[in-house]
NUKOL-207710 format. One record per residue: x, y, z of N, C-alpha, C, CB in turn. Coordinates in pm, whole numbers, plus 50000, padded with zeros to 5 digits. Glycine has a CB too. Example, Ala and Ser with C-alpha at 12.3 -4.5 7.8 and 13.67 -1.06 7.14 Angstrom:
<atoms>
513194943150780512304955050780513204967050780511314955350905 512854977550708513674989450714512905000350787514084994050572 
</atoms>
This chain:
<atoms>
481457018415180480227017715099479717031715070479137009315172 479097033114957478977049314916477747047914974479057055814745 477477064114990476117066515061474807064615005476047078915098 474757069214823473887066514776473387050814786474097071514673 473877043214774473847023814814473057023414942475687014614858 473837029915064473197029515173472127034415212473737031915236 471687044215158470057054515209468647041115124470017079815072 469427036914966468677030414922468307013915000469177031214797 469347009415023468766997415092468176997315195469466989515116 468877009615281467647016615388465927011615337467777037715371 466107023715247464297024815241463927010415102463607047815158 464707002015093464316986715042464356977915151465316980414930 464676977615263464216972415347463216976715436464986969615388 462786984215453462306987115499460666992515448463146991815539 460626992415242460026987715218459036975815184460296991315208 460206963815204459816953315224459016951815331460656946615222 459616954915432458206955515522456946957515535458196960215578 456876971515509455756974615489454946964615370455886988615463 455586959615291454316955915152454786941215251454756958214902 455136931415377454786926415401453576923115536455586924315371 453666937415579452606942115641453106943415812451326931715606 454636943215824455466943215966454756961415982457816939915950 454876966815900453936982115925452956984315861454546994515899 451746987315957450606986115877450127005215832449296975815986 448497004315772448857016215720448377023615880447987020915556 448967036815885448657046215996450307047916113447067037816089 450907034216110451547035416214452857044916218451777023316244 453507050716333454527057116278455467050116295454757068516313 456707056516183458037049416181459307055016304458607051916017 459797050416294461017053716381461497068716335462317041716358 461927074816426462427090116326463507088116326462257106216371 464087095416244465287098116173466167101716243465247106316085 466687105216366467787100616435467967089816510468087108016497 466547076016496466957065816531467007057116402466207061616638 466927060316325467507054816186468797057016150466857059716079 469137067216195470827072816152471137061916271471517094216180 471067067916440471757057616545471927042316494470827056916685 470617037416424470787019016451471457015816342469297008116457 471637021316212472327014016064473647023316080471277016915878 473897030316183475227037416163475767048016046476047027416155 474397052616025474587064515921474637078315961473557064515830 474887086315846474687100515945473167103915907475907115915900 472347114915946470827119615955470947124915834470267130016076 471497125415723471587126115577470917122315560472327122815503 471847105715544471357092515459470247088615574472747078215423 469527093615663468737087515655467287094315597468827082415766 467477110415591466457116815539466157114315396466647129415561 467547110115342467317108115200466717090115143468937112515132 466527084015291466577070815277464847072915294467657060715394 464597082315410462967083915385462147092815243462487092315526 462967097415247462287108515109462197100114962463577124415070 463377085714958462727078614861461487069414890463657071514807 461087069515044459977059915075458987068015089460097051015192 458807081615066457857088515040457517093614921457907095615105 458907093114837458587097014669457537082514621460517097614549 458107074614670457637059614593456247060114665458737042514635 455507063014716454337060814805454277052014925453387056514730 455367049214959455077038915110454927046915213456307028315162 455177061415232455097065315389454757086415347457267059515502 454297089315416453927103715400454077115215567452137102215339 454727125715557455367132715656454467138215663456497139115651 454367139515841452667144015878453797154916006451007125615968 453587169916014453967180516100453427175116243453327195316051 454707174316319454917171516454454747158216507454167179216521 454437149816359454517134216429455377126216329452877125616449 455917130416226457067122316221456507116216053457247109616376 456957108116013456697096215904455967085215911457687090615871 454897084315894453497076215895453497066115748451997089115892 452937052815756452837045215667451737049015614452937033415695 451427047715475450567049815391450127043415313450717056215349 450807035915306451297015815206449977007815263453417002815296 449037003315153448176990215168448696979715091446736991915125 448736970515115449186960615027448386958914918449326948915088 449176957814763448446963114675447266949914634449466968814554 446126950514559445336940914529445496941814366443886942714596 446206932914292446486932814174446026918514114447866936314163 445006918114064444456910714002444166913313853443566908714068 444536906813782445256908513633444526909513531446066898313591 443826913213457442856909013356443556900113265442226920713280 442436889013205442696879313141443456882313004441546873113131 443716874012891444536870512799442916881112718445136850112773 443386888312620442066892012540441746883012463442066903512460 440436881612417439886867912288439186878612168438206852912369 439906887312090439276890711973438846884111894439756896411917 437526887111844436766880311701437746877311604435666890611619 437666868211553438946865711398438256868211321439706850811344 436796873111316436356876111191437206892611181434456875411181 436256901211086436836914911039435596922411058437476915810877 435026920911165433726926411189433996940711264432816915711279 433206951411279433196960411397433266975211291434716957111525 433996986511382433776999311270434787002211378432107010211227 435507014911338436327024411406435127038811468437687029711276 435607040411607434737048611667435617063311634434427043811834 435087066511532436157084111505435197093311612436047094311275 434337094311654433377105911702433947108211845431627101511704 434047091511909434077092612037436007095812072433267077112103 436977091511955438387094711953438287107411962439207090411842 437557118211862437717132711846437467137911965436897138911747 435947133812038435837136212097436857143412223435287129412081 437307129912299438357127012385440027135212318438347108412392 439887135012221441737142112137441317155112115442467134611944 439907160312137439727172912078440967183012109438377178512130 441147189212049442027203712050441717210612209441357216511903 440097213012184439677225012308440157217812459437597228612313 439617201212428440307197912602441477198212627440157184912664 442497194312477443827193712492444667205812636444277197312327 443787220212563444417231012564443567236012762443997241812385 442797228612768442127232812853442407227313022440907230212795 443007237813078443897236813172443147232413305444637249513181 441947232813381441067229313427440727216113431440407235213390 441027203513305440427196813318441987186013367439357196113200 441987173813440442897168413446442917155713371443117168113557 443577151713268444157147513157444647132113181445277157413121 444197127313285444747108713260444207103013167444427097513372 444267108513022443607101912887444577105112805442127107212830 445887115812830446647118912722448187113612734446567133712706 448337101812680449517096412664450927103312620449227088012586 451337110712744452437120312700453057125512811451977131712616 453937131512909454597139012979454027151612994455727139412939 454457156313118453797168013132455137179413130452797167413276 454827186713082456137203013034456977198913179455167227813040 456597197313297457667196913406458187186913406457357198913529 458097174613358459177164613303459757165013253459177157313264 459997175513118460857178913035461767186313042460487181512964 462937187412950463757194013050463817206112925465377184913120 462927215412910462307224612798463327239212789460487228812846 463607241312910464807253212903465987251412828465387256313034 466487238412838467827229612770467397230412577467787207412850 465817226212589466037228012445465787238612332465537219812408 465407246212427465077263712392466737267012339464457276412576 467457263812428468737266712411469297261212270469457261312528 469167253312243469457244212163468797246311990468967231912242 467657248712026467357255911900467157266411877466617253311852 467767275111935468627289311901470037286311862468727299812035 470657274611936472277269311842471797265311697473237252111919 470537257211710470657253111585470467261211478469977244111571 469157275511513469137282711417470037292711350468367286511437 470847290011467472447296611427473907293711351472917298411529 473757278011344474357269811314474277266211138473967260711407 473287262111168472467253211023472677268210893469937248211071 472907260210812473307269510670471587276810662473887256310484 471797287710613469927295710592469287299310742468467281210509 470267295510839469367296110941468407284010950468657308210928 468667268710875467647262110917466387263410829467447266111045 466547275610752465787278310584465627267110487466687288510488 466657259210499466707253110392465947234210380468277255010370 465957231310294465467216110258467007210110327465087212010046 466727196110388467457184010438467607180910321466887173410532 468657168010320468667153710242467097145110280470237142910309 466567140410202465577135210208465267122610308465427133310094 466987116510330466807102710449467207114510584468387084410425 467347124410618467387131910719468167139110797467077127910767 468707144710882469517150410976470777139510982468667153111119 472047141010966472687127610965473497130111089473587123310825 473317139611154474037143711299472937127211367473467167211387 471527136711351470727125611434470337114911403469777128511474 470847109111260471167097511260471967088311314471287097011194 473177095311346473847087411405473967087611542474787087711359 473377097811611473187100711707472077087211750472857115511705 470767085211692470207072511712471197059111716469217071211605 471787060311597472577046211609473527043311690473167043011508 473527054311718474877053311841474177044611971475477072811914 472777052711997472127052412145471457035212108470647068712187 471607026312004470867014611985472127003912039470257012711814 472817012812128474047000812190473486994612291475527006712253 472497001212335472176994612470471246980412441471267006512570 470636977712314470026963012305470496956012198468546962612292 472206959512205472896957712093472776960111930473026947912108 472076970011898471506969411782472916976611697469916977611780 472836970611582473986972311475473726978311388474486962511418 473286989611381472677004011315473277010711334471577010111342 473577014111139474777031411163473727040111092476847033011050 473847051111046473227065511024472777062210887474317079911037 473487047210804472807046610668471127039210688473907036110556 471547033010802470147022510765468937033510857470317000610858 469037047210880467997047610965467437067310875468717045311181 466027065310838465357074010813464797083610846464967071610790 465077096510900463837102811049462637104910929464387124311171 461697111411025460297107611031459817121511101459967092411121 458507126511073457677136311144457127124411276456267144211025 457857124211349456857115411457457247097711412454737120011420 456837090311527455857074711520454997072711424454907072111636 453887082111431453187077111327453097082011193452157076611362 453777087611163454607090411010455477083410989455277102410982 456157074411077457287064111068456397050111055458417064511217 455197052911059454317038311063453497038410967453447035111188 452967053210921452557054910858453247049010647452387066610930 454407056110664455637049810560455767035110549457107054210608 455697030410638456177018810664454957008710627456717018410808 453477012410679452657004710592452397012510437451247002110675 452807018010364452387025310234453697018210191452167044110223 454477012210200455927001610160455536986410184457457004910277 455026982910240454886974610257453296965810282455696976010322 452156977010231450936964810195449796975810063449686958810404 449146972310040448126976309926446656976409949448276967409815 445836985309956444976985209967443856970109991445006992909884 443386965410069442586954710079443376945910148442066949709957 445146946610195446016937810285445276938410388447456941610314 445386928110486445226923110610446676928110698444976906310596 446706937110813447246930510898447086931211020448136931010885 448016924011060447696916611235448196928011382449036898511253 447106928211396447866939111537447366933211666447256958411541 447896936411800447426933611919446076937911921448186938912019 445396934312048443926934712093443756936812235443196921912060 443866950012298443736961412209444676968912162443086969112251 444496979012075445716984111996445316999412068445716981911792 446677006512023446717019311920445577024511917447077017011778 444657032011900443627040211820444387046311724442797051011899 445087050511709445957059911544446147049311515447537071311531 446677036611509446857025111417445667018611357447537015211483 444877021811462443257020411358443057028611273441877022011424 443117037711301443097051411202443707050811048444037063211278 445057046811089446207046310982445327035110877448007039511055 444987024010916444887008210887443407014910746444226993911088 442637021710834441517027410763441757032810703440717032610798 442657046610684442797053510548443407052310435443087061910556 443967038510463445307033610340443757020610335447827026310419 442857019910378442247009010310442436993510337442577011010191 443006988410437443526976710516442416968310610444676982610612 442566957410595441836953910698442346946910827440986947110647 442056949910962442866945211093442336935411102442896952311223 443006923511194442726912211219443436914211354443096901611115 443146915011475443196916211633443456905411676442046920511706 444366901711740445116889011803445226893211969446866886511722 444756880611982444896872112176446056881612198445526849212208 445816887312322446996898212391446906895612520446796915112372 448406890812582448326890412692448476900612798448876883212701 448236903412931448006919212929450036917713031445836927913057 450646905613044452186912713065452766910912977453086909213163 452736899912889453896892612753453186897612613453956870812748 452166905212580452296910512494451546900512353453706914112506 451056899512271450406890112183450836875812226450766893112033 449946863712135450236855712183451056847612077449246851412243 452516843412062452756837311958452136826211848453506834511996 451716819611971450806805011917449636810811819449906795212070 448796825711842447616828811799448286834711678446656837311893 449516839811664449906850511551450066835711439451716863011590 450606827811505450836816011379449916808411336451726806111404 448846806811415447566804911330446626812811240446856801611399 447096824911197446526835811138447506837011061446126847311211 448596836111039449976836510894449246833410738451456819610920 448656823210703448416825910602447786834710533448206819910585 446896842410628445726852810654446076867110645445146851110791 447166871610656447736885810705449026890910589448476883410886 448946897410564450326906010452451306912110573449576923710324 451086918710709452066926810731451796923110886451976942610669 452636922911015452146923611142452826934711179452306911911228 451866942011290452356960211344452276955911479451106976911307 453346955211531453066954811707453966966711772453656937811790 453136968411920453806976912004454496965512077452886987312092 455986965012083456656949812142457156954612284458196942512036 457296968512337458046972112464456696977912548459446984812436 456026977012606455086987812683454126992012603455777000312732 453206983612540452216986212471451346997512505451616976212466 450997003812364449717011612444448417008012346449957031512456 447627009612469447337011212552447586998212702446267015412498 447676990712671448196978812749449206977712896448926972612648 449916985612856451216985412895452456972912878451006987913019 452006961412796452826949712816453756947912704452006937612832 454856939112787456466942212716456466927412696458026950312824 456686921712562456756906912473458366902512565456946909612236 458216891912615459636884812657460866887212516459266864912686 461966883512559462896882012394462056871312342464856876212392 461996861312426461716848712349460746846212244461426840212430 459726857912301458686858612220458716866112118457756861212274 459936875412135460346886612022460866877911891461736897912084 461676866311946462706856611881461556850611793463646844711992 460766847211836459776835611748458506843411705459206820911853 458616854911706457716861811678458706867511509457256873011822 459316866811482460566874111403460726865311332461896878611466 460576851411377461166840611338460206830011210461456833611482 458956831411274458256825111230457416835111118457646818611337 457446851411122457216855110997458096859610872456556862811018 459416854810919460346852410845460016839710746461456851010931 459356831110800459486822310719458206820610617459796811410794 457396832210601456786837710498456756846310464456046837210487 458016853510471458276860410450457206878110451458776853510369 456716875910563455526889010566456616902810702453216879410673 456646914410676457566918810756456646926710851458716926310685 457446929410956457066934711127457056945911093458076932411267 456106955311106456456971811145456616968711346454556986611081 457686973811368457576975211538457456989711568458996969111625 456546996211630456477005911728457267006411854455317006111760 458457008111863459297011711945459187024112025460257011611885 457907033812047457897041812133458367047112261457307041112135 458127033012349458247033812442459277027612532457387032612456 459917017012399461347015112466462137018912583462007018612399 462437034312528463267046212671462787037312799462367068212692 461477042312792460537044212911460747032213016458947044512858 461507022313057461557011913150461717017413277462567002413123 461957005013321461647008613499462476996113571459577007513556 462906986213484464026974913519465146979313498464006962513447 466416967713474467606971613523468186969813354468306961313669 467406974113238468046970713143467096977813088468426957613111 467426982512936466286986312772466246973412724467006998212618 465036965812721464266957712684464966957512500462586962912728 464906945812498465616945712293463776947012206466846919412219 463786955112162463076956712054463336942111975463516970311978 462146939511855462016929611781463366930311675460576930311719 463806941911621464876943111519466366938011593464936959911464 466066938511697467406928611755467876914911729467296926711882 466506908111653466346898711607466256892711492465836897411641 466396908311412465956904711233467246900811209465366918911107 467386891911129468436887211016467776888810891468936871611028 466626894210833466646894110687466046906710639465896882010628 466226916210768465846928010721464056929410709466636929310580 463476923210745462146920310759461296932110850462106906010823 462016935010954461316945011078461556959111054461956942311232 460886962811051460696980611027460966989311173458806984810972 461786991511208461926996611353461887010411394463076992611400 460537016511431460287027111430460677038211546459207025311407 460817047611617460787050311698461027069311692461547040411755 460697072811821460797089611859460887092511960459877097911834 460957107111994461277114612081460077121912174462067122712014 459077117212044457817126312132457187125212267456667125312068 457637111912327456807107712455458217110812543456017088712461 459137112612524460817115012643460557121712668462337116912628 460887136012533461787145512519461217157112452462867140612454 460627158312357459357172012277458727167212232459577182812169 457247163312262456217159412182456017169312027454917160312285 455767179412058455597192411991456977196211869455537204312127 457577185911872458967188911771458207179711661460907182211834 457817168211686457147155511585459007151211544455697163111395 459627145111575461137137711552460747125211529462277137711679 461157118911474461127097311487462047099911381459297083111437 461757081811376462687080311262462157063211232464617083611311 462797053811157462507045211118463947038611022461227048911063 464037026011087465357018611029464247007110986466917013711157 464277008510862463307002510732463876987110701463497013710568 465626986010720465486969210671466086971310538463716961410657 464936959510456465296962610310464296969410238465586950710233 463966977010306462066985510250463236995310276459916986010371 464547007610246465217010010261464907023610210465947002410240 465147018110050464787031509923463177030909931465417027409721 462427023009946460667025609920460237035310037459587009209935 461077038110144460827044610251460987056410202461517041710361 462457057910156463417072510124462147077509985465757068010045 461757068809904460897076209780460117080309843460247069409663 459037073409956457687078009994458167088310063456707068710072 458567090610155459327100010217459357116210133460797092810227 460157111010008460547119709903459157131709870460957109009764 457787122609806456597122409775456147125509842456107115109744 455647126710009454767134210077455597143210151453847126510157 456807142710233457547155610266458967160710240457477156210384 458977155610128460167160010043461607160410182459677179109955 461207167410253462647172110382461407174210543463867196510318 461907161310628461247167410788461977182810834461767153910941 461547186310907461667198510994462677201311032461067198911092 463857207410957465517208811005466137215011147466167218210902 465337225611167465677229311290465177219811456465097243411279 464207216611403463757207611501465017193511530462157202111439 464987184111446466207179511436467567179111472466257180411378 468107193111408469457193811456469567200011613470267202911350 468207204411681467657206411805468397193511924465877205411779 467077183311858467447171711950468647164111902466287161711964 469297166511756470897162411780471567165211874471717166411701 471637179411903472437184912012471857182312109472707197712014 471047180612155470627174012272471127159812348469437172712243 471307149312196471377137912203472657131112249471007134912100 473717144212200475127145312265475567145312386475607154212238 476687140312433477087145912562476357134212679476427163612576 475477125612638475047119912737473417126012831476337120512812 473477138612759472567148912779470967137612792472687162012628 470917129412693469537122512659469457111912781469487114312491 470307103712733470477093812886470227100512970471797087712936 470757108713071470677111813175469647119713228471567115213191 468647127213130467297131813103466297120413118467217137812964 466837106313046465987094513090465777090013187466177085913054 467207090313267467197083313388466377089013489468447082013435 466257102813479465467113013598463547107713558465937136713549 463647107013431461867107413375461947092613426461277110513163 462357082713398461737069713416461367067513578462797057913359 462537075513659462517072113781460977081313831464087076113855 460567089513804459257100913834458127092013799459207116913726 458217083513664457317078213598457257066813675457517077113462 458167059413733458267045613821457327050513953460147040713872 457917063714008456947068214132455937067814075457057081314205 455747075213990453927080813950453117067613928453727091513771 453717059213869453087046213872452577037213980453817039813822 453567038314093453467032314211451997044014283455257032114298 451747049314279451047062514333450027055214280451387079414285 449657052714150448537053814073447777045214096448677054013957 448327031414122447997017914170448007015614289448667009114127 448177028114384448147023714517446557033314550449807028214617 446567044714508445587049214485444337044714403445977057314459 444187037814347443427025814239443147018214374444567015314090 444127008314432443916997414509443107006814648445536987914540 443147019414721442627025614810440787027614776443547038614819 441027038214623439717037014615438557035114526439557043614653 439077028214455438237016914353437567003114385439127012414254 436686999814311435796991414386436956977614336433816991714326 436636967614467437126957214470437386952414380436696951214519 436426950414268436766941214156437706950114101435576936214054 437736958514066439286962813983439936953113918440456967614075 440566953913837441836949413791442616957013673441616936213753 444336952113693445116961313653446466948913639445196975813768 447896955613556448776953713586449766963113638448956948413515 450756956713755451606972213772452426972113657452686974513919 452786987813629453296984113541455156985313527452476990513455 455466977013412457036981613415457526986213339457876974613428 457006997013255457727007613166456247016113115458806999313016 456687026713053455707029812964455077043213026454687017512945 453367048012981452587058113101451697051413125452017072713074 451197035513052450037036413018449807025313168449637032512842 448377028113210447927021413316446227014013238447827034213466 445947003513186445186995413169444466989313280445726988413108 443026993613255441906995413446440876984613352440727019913524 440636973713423439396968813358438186967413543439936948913245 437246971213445436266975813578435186966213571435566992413573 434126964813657433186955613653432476957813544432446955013760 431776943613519431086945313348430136950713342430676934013266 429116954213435428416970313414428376979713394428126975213448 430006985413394430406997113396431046999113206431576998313539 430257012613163430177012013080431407027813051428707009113051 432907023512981433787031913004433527048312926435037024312962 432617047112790431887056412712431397062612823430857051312609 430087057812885429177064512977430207072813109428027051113043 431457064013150432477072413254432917081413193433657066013314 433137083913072433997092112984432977102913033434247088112804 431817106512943431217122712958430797126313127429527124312849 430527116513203430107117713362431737121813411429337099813447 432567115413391433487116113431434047134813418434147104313363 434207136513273434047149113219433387163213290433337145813116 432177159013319431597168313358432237175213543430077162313339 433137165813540433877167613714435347171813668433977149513835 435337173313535437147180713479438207170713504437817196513585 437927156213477438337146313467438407138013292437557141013572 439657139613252439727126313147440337116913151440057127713042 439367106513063439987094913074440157088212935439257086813168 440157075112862440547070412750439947057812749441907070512733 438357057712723437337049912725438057034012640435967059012646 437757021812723438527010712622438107005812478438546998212691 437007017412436436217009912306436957020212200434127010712306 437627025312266438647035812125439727026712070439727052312195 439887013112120441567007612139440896995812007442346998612358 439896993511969439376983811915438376984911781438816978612016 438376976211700437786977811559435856971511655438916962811386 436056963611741435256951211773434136958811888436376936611846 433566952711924432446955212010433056949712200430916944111930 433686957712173434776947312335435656958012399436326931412271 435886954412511436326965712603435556976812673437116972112539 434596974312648433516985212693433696988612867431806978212659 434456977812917434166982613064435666980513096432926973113168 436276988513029437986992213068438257002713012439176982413024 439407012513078439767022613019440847021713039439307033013042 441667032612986443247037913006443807048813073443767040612898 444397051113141444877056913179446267062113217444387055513214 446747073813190448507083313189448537082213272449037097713157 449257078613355450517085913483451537096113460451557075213536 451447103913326452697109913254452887126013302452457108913077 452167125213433452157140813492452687140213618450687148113507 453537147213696453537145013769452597144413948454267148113726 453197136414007452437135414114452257143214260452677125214131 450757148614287450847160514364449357156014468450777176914251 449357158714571447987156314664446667157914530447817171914819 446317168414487445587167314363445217157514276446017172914300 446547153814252446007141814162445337124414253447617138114052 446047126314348444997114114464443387122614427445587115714718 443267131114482442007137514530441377133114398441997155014573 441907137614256441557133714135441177121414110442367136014064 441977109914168441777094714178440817091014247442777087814227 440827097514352439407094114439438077098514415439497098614565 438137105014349436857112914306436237106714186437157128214273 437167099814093436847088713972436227076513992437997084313911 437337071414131436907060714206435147058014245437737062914331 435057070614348433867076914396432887075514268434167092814448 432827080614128432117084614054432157068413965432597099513994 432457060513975433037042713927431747036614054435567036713985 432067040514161430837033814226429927038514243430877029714324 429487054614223428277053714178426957045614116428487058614134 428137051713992427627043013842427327026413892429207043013695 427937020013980427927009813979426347007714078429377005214020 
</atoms>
């Protein structure tokens, strides 16, 4: 049996324990040469069998006494199915978005950032692509001077279609468009597919930039029942069909949400607006990002009529700061490639043939596999720290892909009012009334795990916690 197998079932059994409470929190564990003696390993596999039960948060190394449990059993109590208004009532909050997205906090190193949906520079693997676009500017005819083909980089076209094996997707380098980003790939995609005064249907809560988008093209949202693990509710999307021109969902790890639509629901979600023919933009962002034993199939796994707009990028993996996506349009194919044409004639060439070369070699995969697994810890951390020191009522889901951590707090607690209090202690957060057209969510927020995890950031958790019961 290889060793890596063995250190892991080590610390899976032995996590089991603990989350069944055979070790409670404080006690110490056996040390590590009676872990090697009893499973017959060498003091390797067993240091490496504890160091994943301390990456994951079950146990923490305390000088001269050994490996101590740290594990409470978590209290996860779920928030309900959402019930948005079906009217078209409410306003978009731009003051309090700017606010929170401003530039100055962006940049402002002092304050700690569980409001910004993104990775932090030490997740990335940023030296690799420094490298890379110095090949490219060396490579590329002009130095990278010059205008693209207007459908894009065709290295990284196919470089995408290649990597869509894993949820079987049958995409070669013709059907797929890059994009400045997701939301230039969503952006295209509703300017193809609705007209000023269209309706369409998004989760509840959404996006804030998809509110954004929905408003400046002139659209009106209609917010659908969201469940906070399976993702909208089919039954609610089909009572609103006659009502809607276009549906935009996040189908893998919603954000702000975090929740991933079953296939089944992908299937009949595909299925049934097929048969009025109204087409899916999918936000595929966060796809990569899982934490199970598979990449979840996006909704276009399911199109047969070319109906789903399948968007996706690089910005939340791999370089936010490059703006890469792309978008496999369907039969909105050429209306993509014209609009495209019309507002940026050619995306960003060097950037591009950047993460082509990147995308090679296996280089991307295996960059994933390291981030999801950090992001799986950081998650477990976040919610164990949540469940330590937040007030009882809490609720949350853990989550299984994605950064995003969805906190709904007691209904007094007003997430605006945590936002600037919160602030003033060099704390952000992502108040829940940004996610919504409607008067709802007021006492939930959002929150990244997309940094990594350090004593600091507990102290950070606890101090939110602390400042949550105040207020209360």
């Amino acid at each position: 049996m290889k060793k890596e197998i063995l250190y892991q079932e080590i610390a899976k059994t032995i996590a089991s324990q603990i989350k069944k409470g055979v070790w409670k929190v404080g006690e110490k564990l056996p040390s590590l040469r009676t872990i090697s003696n009893e499973n017959g390993v060498s003091l390797n596999t067993a240091i490496q069998a504890y160091y994943e039960l301390e990456k994951d948060g079950f146990i923490i190394s305390r000088p001269k006494s050994g490996y101590i449990v740290s594990y409470k059993p978590i209290r996860v109590t779920a928030p309900a199915t959402t019930q948005p208004s079906v009217k078209f009532e409410g306003k978009e909050v731009v003051d309090l978005i700017a606010e929170v997205y401003s530039s100055l906090e962006i940049g402002d190193k002092s304050i700690t950032h569980f409001s910004l949906g993104m990775p932090e520079d030490v997740l990335l693997p940023i030296a690799k692509l420094n490298k890379e676009f110095v090949k490219a500017m060396r490579s590329l005819p002009g130095n990278g001077t010059r205008y693209d083909e207007t459908q894009g980089n065709v290295r990284l076209r196919k470089d995408i279609a290649r990597f869509t094996y894993c949820w079987n997707g049958n995409l070669t380098e013709y059907d797929i468009v890059t994009t400045a980003g997701v939301t230039n790939a969503l952006a295209l995609a509703l300017s193809v597919t609705t007209k000023k005064g269209d309706t369409i249907a998004v989760e509840s809560p959404v996006y804030f930039g998809i509110l954004q988008l929905a408003n400046s093209l002139g659209l009106r949202v209609l917010e659908l029942p969201t469940n906070p693990v399976t993702g909208v509710e089919p039954d609610a999307l089909r009572k609103v069909l006659p009502q809607i021109n276009v549906c935009l969902l996040i189908s893998n790890f919603s954000n702000p949400m975090g929740c991933c639509m079953p296939d089944e629901h992908k299937k009949a979600v595909v299925d049934m607006l097929a048969e009025y023919n109204i087409p899916l933009i999918e936000d595929d962002l966060y796809g990569d990002v899982f934490f199970g034993n598979s990449h979840p199939k996006p909704c276009k796994a399911f199109d047969k009529n070319g109906l789903v707009l399948w968007c996706g990028s690089v910005s939340k993996t791999l370089a936010p700061g490059y703006r890469v996506g792309w978008i496999a349009p369907g039969k909105f194919k050429e209306a993509v490639i014209r609009q495209k044409n019309i507002h940026l004639i050619s995306t960003p060439v060097l950037n591009q043939e950047a993460i082509a070369n990147f995308m090679e070699n296996d280089r991307y995969e295996n960059h994933l596999r390291k981030l999801r697994h950090e992001l799986h810890s950081n998650s477990l951390h976040f919610i164990q720290a949540i469940t330590n020191y937040f007030p009882d009522e809490t609720k949350f889901i853990t989550p299984q892909g994605g950064f995003m951590l969805w906190v709904e707090l007691d209904k007094r607690i007003n997430t605006t009012e945590l936002y600037y209090t919160a602030l003033r202690q060099k704390i952000s957060i992502a108040p829940g009334r940004m996610f919504t057209l409607q008067d709802q969510y007021k006492n939930c927020m959002r929150l990244s795990y997309g940094q990594r995890w350090t004593p600091f950031m507990e102290e950070r958790l606890m101090l939110l916690g602390k400042i949550i019961k105040e207020l209360l």
